[in-house]
C-alpha positions as CSV (number, residue, x, y, z in Angstrom):
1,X,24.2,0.5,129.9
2,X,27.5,1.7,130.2
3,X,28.2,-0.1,133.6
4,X,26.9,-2.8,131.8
5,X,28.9,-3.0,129.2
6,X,31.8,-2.2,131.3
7,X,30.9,-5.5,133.4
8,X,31.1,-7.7,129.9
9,X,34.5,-6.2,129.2
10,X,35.6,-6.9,132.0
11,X,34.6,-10.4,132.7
12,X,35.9,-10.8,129.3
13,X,39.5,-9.9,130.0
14,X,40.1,-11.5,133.1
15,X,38.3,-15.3,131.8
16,X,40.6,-14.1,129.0
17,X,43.9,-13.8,131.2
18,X,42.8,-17.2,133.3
19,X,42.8,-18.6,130.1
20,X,45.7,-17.4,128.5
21,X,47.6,-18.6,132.2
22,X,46.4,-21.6,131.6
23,X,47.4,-22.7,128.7
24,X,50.9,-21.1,129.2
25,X,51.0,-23.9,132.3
26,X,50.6,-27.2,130.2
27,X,52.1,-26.4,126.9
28,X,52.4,-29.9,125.7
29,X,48.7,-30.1,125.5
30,X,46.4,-29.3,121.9
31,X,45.8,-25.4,122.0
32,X,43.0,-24.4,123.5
33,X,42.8,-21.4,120.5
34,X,41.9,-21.7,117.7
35,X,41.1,-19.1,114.8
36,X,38.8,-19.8,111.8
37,X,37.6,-17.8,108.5
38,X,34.7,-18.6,106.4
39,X,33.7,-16.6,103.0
40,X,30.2,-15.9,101.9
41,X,28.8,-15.1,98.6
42,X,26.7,-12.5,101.2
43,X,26.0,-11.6,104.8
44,X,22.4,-12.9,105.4
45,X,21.5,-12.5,109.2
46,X,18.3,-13.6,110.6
47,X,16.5,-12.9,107.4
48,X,18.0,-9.7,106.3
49,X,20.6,-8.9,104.1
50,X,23.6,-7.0,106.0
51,X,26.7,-5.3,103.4
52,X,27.3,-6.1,99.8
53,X,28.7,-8.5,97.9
54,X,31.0,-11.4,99.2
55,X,31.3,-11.2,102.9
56,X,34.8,-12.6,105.1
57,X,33.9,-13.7,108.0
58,X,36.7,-14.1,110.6
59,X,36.8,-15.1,114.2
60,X,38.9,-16.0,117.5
61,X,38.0,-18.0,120.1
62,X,39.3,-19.4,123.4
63,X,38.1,-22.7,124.7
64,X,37.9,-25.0,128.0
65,X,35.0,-27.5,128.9
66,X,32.1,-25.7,128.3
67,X,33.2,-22.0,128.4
68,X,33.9,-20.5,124.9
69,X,35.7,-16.6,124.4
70,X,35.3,-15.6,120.9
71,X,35.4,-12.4,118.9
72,X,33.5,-13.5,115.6
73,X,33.5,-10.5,112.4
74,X,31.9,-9.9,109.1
75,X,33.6,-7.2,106.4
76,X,33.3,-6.5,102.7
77,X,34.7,-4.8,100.1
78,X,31.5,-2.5,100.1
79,X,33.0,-1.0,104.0
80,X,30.4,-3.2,105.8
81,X,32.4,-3.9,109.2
82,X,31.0,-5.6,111.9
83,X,33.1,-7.3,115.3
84,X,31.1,-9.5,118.6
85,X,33.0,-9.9,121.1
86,X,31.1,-12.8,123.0
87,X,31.1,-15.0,126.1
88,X,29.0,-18.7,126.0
89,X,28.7,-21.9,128.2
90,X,27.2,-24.8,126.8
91,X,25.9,-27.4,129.2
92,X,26.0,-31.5,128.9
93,X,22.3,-31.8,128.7
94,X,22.3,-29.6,125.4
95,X,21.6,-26.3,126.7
96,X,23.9,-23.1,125.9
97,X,23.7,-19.9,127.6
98,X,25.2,-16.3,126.8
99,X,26.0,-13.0,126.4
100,X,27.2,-11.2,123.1
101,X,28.0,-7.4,122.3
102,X,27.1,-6.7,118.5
103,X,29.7,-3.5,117.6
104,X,30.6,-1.8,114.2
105,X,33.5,-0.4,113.8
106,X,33.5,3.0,112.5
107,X,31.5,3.9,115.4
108,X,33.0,5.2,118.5
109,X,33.9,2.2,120.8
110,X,32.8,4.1,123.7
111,X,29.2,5.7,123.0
112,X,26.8,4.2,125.1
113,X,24.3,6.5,124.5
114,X,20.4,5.8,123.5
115,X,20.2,7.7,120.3
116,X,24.4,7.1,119.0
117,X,25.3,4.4,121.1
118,X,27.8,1.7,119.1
119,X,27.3,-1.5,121.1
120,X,23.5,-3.5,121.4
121,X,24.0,-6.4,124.4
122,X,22.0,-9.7,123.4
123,X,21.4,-12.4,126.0
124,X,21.0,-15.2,124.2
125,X,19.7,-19.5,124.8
126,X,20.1,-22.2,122.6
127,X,18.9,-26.2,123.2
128,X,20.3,-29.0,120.8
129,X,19.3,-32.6,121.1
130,X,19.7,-35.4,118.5
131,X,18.7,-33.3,115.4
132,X,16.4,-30.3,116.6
133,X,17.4,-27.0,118.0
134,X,15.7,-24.1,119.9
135,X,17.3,-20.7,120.4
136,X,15.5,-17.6,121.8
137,X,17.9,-14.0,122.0
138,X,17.2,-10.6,123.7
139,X,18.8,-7.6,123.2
140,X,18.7,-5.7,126.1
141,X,19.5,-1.9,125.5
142,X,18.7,0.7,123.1
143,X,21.5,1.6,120.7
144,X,20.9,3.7,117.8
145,X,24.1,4.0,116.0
146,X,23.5,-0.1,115.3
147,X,19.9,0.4,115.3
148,X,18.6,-1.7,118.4
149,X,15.4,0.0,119.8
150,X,16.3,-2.5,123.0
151,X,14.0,-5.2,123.3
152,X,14.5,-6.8,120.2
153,X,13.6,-10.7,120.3
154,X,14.2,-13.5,118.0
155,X,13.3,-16.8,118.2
156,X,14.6,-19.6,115.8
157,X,13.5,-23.3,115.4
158,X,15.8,-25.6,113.3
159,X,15.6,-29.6,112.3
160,X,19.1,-31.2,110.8
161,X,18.4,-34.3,108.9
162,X,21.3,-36.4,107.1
163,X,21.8,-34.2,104.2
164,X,19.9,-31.2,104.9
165,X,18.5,-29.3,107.3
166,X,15.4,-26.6,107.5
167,X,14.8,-23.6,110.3
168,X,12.1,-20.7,110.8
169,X,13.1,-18.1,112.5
170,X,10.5,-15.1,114.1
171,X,11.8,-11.8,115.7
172,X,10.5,-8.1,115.8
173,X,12.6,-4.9,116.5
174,X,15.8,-5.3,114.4
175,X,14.4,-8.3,112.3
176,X,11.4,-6.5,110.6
177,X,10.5,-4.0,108.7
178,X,8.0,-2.0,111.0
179,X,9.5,-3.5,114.5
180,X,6.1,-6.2,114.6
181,X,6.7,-10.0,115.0
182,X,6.7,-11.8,112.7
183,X,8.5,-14.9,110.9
184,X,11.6,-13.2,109.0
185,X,14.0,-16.1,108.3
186,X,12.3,-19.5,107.1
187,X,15.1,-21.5,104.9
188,X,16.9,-25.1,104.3
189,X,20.0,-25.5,104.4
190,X,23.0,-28.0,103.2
191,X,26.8,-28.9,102.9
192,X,29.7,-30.8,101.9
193,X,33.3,-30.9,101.6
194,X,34.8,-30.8,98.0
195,X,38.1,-32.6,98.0
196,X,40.7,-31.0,97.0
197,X,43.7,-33.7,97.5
198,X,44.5,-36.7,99.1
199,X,45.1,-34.9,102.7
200,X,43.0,-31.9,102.4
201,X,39.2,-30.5,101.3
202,X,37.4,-27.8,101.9
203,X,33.9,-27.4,103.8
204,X,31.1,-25.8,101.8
205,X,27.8,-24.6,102.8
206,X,25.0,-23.5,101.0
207,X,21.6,-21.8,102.5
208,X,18.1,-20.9,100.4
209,X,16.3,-18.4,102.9
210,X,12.8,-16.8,102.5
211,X,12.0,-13.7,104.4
212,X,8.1,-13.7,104.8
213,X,8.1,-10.6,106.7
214,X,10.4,-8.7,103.9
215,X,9.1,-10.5,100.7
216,X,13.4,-11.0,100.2
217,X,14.4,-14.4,98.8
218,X,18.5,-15.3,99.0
219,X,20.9,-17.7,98.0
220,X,24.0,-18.1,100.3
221,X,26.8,-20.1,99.3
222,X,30.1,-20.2,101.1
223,X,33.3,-22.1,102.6
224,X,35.3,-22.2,105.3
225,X,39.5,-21.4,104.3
């Protein structure tokens, strides 16, 4: 696990200096960074509540063709802290592959252990064409200080239609409530942007999700600053 991980990191800082040279070669070009922040009324992942109370959600991200570097976060004034570092390619044809590291803070950065360990590895698919998408994700260690038994699947189905859009989503390990399969995350979802001026508005998003597997029902509502 540890050479592993070690492997991610490091694949991660040298796309992430390739990058950085770059873009320091052609600065007359539109930045390949760009940093983004949404705000949630809470943190509903996969079916299951994660913090409390209004959840910021921050995030990084480098990006050329189809390669994207990010580091995405969620934190709350409760002390629920969460950074994912991650590395994706996304493909012409609609398919995206890769790899992301799922790490609290708090925890020690470098515990790579079974029972403590702070960082849970998930490979992870996706396939988008015209308004259907498929993703399927693995996580592929044990790591008890964020509670991945190793394993862990999930599986998510989703339909966008002009104004809305629906998803089911199944998983076992992390997603449930005695590690079983089962369908956890089953919702519909919508947005729009509320104007605010002439020149500018502001993207809002809201989600009803059901968990089956939990008997949990949420509203989400956020936007993006």
């Amino acid at each position: 696990m540890k050479k592993l991980w070690l492997l991610f990191t490091a694949v991660f800082a040298l796309l992430t200096i390739s990058a950085t040279q770059l873009q320091a070669q052609d600065e007359e070009k539109e930045s390949n960074f760009s940093v983004g922040a949404d705000v949630y009324s809470n943190y509903v992942w996969r079916g299951s509540k994660l913090g409390t109370g209004p959840s910021f959600q921050p995030s990084v991200k480098f990006v050329t063709g189809g390669l994207t570097l990010g580091v995405w976060g969620a934190f709350d004034a409760a002390g629920y802290t969460e950074a994912d570092p991650y590395i994706s390619y996304s493909f012409p044809f609609g398919l995206s592959l890769g790899l992301t590291d799922y790490y609290l803070p708090g925890l020690e950065a470098f515990d790579f252990s079974d029972s403590t360990g702070s960082h849970a590895l998930e490979l992870n698919a996706g396939f988008a064409v015209g308004g259907l998408s498929l993703s399927a994700n693995y996580i592929v260690n044990e790591a008890g200080g964020v509670a991945s038994t190793g394993g862990d699947m999930y599986f998510q189905a989703g339909y966008a239609f002009k104004y809305f859009n629906l998803f089911v989503g199944a998983g076992d390990g992390w997603y449930t409530s005695d590690g079983e399969f089962a369908i956890c995350n089953l919702g519909l979802g919508t947005s729009k942007e509320i104007k605010i001026t002439d020149t500018f508005s502001v993207p809002v998003t809201g989600q009803v999700i059901l968990n089956l597997e939990k008997e949990q029902f949420y509203l989400v509502v956020g936007f993006t600053l």
